[in-house]
C-alpha positions in Angstrom: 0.0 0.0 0.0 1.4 3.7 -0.6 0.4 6.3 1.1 0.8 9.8 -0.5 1.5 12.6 1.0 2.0 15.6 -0.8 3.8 18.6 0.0 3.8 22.4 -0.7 6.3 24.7 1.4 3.9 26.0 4.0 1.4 24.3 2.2 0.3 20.8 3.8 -2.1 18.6 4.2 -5.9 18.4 2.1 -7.8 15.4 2.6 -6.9 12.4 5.2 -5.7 8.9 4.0 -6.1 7.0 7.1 -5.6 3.5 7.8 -8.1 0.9 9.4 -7.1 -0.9 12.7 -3.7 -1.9 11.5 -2.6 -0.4 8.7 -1.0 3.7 7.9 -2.7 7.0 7.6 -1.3 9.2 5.5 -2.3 13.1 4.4 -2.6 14.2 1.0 -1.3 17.3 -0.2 -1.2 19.9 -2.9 0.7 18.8 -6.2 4.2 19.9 -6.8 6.9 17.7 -4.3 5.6 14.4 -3.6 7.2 12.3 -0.2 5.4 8.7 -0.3 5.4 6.5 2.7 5.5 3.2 1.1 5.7 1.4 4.1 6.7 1.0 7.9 8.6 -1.6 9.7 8.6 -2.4 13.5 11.7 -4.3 15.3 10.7 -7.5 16.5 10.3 -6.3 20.3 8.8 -3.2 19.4 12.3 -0.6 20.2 11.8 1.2 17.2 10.2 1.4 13.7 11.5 2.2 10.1 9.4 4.6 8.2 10.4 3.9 4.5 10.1 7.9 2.6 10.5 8.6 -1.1 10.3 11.7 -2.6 8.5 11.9 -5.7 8.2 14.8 -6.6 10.8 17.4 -8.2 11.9 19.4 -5.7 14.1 19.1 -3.1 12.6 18.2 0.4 14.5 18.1 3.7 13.2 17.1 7.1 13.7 18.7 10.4 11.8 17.1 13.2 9.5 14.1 14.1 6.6 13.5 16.6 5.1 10.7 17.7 1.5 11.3 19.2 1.9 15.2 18.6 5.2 14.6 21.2 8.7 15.6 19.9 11.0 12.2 19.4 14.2 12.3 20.8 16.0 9.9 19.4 15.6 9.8 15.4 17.9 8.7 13.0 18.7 7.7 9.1 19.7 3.7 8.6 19.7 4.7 4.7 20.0 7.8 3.4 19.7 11.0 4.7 17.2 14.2 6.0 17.4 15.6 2.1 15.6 14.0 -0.3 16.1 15.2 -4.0 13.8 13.8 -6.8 13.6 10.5 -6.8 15.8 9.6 -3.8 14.8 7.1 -0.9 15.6 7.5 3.1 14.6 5.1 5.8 13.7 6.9 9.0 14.0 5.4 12.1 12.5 6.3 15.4 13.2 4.5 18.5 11.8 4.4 22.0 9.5 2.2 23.8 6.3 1.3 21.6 3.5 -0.6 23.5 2.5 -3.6 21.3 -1.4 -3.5 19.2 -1.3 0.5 20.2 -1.7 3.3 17.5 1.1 5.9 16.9 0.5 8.7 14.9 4.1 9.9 13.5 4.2 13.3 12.3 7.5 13.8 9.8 7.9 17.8 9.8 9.9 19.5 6.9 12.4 22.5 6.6 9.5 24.7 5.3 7.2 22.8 8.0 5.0 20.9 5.7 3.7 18.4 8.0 3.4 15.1 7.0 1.3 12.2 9.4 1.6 8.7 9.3 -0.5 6.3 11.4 0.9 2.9 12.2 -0.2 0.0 15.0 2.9 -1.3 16.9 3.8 -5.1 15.2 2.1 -4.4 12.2 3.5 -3.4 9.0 0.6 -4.0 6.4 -3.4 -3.2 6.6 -5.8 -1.8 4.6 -6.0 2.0 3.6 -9.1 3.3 4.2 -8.8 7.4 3.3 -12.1 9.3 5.1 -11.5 7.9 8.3 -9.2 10.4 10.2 -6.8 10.4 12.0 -7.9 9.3 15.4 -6.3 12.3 17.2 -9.1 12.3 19.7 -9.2 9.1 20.7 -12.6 7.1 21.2 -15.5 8.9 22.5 -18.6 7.5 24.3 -21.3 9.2 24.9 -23.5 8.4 28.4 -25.7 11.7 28.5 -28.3 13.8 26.6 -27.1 16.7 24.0 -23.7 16.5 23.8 -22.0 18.5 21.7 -18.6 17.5 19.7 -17.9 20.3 17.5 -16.0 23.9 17.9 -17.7 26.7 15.9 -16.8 29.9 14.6 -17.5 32.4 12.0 -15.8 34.2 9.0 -15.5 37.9 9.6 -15.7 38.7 6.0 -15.2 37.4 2.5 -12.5 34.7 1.9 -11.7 33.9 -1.6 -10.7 30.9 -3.2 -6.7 30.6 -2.9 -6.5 32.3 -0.2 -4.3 30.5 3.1 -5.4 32.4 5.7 -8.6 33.2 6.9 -9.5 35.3 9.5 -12.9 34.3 12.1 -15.2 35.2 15.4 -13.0 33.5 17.7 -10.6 30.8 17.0 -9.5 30.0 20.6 -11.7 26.5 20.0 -9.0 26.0 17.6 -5.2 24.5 17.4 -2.5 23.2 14.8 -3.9 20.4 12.6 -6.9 20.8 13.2 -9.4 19.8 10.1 -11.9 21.8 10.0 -15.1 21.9 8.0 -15.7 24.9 6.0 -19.3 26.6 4.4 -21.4 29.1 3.4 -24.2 29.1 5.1 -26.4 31.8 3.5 -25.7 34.3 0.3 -28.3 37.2 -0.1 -25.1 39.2 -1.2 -22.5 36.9 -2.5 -21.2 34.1 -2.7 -23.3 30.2 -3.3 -24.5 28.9 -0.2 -24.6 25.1 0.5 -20.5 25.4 -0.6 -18.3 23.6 1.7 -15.1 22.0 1.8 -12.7 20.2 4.1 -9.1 21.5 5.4 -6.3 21.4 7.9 -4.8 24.0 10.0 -1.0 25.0 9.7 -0.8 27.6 12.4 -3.0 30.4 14.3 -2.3 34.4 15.3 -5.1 35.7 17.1 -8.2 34.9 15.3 -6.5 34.6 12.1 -6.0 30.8 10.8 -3.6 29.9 8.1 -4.5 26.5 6.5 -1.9 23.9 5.3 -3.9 24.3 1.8 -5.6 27.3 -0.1 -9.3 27.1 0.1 -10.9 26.1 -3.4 -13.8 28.0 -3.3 -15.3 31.5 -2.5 -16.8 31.9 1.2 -18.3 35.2 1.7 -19.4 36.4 5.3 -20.5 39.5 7.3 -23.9 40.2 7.2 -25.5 38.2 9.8 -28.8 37.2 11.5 -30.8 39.4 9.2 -33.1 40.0 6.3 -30.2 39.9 4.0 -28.0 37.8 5.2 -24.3 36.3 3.9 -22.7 34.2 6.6 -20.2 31.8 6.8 -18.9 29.3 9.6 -16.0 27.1 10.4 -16.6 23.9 12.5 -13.9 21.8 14.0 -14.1 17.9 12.8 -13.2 15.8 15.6 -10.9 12.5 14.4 -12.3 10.0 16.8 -11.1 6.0 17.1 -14.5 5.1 17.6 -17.9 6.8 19.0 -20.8 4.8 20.9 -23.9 6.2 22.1 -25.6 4.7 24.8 -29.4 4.2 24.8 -31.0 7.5 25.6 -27.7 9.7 24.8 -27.1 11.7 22.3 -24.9 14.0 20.0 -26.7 17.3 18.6 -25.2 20.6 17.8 -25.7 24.5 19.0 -29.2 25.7 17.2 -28.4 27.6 14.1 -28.3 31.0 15.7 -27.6 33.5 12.4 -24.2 33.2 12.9 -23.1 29.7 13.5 -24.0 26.1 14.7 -26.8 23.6 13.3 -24.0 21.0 12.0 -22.9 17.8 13.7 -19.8 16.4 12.0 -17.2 14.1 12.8 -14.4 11.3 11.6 -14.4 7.6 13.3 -13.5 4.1 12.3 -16.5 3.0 13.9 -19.7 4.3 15.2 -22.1 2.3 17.4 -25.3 3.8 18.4 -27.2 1.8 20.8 -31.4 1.7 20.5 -32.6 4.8 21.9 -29.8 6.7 21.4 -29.2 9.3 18.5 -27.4 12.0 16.6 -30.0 14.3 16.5 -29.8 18.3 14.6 -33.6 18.1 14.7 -34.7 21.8 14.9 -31.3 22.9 14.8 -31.5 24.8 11.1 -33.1 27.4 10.0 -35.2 29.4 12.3 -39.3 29.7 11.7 -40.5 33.4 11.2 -41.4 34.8 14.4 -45.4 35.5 15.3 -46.8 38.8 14.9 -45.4 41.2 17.4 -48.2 43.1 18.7 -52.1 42.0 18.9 -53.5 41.8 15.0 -50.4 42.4 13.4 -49.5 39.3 11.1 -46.3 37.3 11.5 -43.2 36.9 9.4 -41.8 34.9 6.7 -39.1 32.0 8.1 -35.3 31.9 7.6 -33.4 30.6 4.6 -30.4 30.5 2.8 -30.6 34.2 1.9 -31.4 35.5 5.8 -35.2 35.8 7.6 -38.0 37.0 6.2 -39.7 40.2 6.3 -43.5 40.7 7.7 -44.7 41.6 11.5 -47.0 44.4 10.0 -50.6 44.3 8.6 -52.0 41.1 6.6 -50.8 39.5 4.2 -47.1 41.7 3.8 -45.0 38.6 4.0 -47.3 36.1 2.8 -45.0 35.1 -0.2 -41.6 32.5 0.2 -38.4 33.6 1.0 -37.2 31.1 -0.7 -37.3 28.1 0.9 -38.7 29.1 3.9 -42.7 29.8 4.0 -44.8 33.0 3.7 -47.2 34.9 6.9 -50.7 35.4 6.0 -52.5 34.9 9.8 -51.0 31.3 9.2 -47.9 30.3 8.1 -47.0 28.6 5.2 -44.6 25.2 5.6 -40.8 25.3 5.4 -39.0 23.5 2.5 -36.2 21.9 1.4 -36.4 18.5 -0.8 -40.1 18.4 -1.5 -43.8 18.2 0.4 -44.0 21.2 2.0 -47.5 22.5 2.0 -49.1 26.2 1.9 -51.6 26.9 4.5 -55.3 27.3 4.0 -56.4 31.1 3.2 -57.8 33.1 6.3 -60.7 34.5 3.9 -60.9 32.9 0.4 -58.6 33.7 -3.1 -54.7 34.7 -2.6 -55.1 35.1 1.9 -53.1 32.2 2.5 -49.3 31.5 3.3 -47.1 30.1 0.2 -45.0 27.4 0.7 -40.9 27.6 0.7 -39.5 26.2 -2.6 -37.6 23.4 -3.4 -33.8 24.1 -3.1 -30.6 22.5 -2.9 -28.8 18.9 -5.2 -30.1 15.8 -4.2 -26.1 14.4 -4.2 -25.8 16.9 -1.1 -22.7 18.6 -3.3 -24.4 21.7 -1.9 -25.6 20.8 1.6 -28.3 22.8 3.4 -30.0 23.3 6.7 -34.1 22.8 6.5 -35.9 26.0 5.9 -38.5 27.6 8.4 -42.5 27.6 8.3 -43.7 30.9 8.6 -45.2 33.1 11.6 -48.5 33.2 13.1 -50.7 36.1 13.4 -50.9 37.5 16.7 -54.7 37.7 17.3 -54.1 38.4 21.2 -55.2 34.7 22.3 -52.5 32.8 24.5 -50.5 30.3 22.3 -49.4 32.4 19.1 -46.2 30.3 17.4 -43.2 31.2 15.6 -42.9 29.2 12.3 -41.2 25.2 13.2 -37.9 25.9 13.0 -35.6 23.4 9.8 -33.7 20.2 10.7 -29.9 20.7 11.1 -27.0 18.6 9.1 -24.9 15.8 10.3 -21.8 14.6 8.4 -19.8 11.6 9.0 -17.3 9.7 7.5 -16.5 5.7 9.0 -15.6 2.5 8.3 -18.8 0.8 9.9 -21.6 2.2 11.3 -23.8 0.8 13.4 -27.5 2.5 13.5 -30.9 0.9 14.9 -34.1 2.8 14.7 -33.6 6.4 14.8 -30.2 6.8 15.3 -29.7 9.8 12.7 -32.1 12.7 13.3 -32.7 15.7 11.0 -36.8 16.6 11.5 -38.2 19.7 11.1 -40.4 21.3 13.9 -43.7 20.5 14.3 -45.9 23.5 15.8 -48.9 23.7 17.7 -50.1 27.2 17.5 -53.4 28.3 17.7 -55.0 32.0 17.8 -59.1 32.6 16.8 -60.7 35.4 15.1 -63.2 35.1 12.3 -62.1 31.2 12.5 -59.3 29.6 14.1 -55.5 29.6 12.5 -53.0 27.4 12.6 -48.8 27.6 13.1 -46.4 26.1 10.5 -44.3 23.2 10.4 -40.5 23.3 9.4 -38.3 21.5 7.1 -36.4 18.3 7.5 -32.0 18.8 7.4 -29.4 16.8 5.7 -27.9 13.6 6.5 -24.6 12.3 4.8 -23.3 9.4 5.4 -19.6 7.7 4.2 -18.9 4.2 5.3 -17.8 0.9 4.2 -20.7 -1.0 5.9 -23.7 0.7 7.5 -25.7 -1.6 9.1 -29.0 0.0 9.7 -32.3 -0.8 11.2 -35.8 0.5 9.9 -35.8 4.2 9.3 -32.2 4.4 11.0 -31.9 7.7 8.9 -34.8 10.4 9.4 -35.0 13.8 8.0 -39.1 14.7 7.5 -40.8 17.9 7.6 -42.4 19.1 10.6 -46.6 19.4 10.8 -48.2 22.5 11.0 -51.1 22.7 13.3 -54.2 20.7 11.5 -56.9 21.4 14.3 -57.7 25.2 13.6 -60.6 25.9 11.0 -57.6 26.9 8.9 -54.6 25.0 8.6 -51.0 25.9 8.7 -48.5 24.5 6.5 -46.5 21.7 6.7 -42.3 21.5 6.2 -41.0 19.3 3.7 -38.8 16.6 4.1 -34.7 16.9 4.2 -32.2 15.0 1.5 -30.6 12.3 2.7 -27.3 10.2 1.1 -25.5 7.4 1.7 -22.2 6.4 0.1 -21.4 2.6 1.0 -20.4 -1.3 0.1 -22.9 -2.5 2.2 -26.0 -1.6 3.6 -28.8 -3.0 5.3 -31.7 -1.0 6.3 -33.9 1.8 5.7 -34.4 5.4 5.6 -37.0 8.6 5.5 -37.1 10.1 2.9 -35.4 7.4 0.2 -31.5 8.5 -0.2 -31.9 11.2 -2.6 -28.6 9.9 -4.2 -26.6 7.0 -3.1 -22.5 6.0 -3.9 -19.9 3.4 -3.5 -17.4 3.6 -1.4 -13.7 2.8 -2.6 
């Protein structure tokens, strides 16, 4: 097996090549120089192992230093040739200290111009299988005993960040540190910018709040104009690189509630997940937000949030009773979120065009644009005591294993179902929100009946008149083997390789 890692002065690591159980891990990097690990060697008691380096690139690459778990080795040496590597040459590099046997070392091989380059090896074993989504396993397994537990670090862009830039500058990057991946997307564009973008990268090195990546980011984020009508944001989220994860019955991983500004997304690396019945990952609600109810008695409410910011409304009838965009319209009920499809507009207050549209259909059902669910729109405020905002969308959970295990239930993107009422000529109804996204990456996902759900919230069906109801979220699955079923169908499904 070779495991390429490719190198760039500053300029590291872009996607993970990690091994399973007991094989390598290696990073791969922009084009240009080229260092491949073709393969490791352990001594027989475990004193020390060979890494086997080539360059393959053209230029000349020379190594400085070497970590083993993130820990600087002491005693490091050449058996065959040396810390410069032209084109073409070969070096063996050997570490040696005490290594436990069946444990996992990560070995990080830094450069002159401190590329970074990270190997993953199991003590007494030389060969495995490369599996290359996996991560790293930097943070070790993680089990989860409680409710709501969150796993991810977020933060925001302070502005526009154009595609080859390095460094990008956000909120607060204290949640951050060196080699870090980190998940990167646009999260709404009224004024720039495609929203649903998002990528993967690595951190090289942070000053104050400003983050230089190993890698120049391939696409456009723009950010600044938050929680509003018009809104372009943009958020980084930590990816944690866990060994495994296992979720006890009645536990549960979720994310901070989409807020304008950041959270909604639960995302993570592990060679295995295990989610035990009755427990979850679970963004339901988590998206975006419903339009609020109207803010004073007989005023009408206002249109829900969606990729380009909230809606307007919260003045007399009917002002917001059209989309914005996905999310639905205000007219004394609210009109359902939307996202993939089935989202409903409610009944009119008082015959012809007095009723709440729908949100429209957005997004790719391959999830190459990946969205939140969008919000159902505000009630009117007719002074009674249970006015609603519109159900607020389903979030959006990424992961990438090797297995996952996944009864009943154990991935969770619903939209919010409302039960707002207020009375005047006849009695009105809230909205419901949409369902998120769920993306799944694995070798084998063994699933249980509707393991994966991601449907619309109801609006309130037991007024006179009805609110709307969300539409359902997009789901895919990329995988060898799966067993089990999900709500709504995989809008697109893949092989994993």
């Amino acid at each position: 097996m070779i495991a390429a890692i490719i190198l760039i002065a500053v300029v590291v690591a872009v996607s993970i090549a990690v091994a399973a159980w007991m094989g390598s891990i290696s990073f791969s990097f922009m084009k240009v120089d080229e260092l491949t690990v073709s393969s490791h060697t352990w001594a027989s008691d475990n004193s020390y192992v060979d890494l086997i380096l080539k360059n393959s690139g053209t230029s000349t690459i020379t190594i400085n230093d070497v970590k083993v778990n993130d820990v600087l080795a002491t005693d490091v040496a050449f058996t065959s040739g040396n810390a410069t590597l032209g084109a073409g040459d070969t070096s063996i590099l050997r570490v040696t200290q005490s290594f436990n046997s069946a444990m996992k070392y990560k070995f990080t091989v830094i450069t002159a111009s401190d590329a970074k380059c990270v190997h993953l090896a199991v003590a007494g074993s030389s060969t495995g299988s490369q599996i290359d989504w996996v991560g790293d396993g930097s943070d070790g397994p993680l089990a989860v005993s409680g409710s709501d537990q969150i796993v991810n670090v977020y933060a925001f862009l302070t502005g526009n960040e154009n595609a080859g830039e390095t460094t990008i500058t956000v909120s607060d990057a204290s949640g951050f540190v060196e080699d870090d991946e980190i998940l990167l997307m646009q999260m709404q564009n009224s004024s720039g910018g495609e929203a649903g973008t998002y990528e993967f990268k690595h951190i090289s090195s942070i000053v104050g709040n400003d983050i230089t990546l190993t890698s120049p980011i391939d696409n456009n984020f723009h950010s600044g104009s938050f929680d509003g009508v018009d809104a372009t944001a943009s958020q980084i989220v930590r990816v944690p690189q866990y060994t495994s994860v296992s979720i006890d019955s009645g536990s549960s991983i979720t994310a901070s509630a989409w807020d304008g500004y950041t959270g909604g997304i639960v995302v993570f690396r592990a060679e295995t997940v295990t989610v035990s019945a009755g427990g979850s990952i679970d963004v339901s609600e988590k998206g975006y937000r419903g339009g609020a109810y109207g803010p004073s008695n007989n005023l009408d409410g206002y249109q829900g949030e969606s990729y380009l910011g909230k809606g307007i409304g919260g003045g007399g009838y009917g002002v917001g009773k059209m989309n914005n965009a996905g999310a639905g319209g205000a007219y004394i009920c609210g009109g359902g979120g939307e996202y993939g499809g089935g989202a409903t507009d409610s009944d009119p207050w008082n015959g012809g065009e007095t009723y709440a549209r729908k949100g429209v259909v957005y997004g790719t059902v391959d999830l190459t644009k990946i969205f939140f669910g969008s919000g159902g729109g505000g009630q009117w405020n007719g002074n009674d005591p249970d006015p609603s905002d519109g159900g607020d969308g389903g979030g959006i959970i990424i992961i990438y294993a090797n297995l996952i295990v996944a009864p009943t239930d154990s991935f969770l993107a619903i939209g919010e179902t409302t039960n707002g009422i207020q009375y005047g000529t006849f009695s009105y109804g809230s909205s419901g929100g949409a369902g998120g996204s769920i993306f799944l990456y694995a070798t084998t996902i063994q699933g249980g009946t509707n393991f994966c759900r991601a449907i619309g919230g109801s609006g309130n069906h037991l007024p006179m008149k009805v609110g709307g109801d969300g539409g359902v979220g997009r789901i895919r699955l990329d995988y060898n083997t799966l067993t089990g079923t999900t709500t709504p169908s995989p809008g697109y499904t893949g092989s994993v390789s």
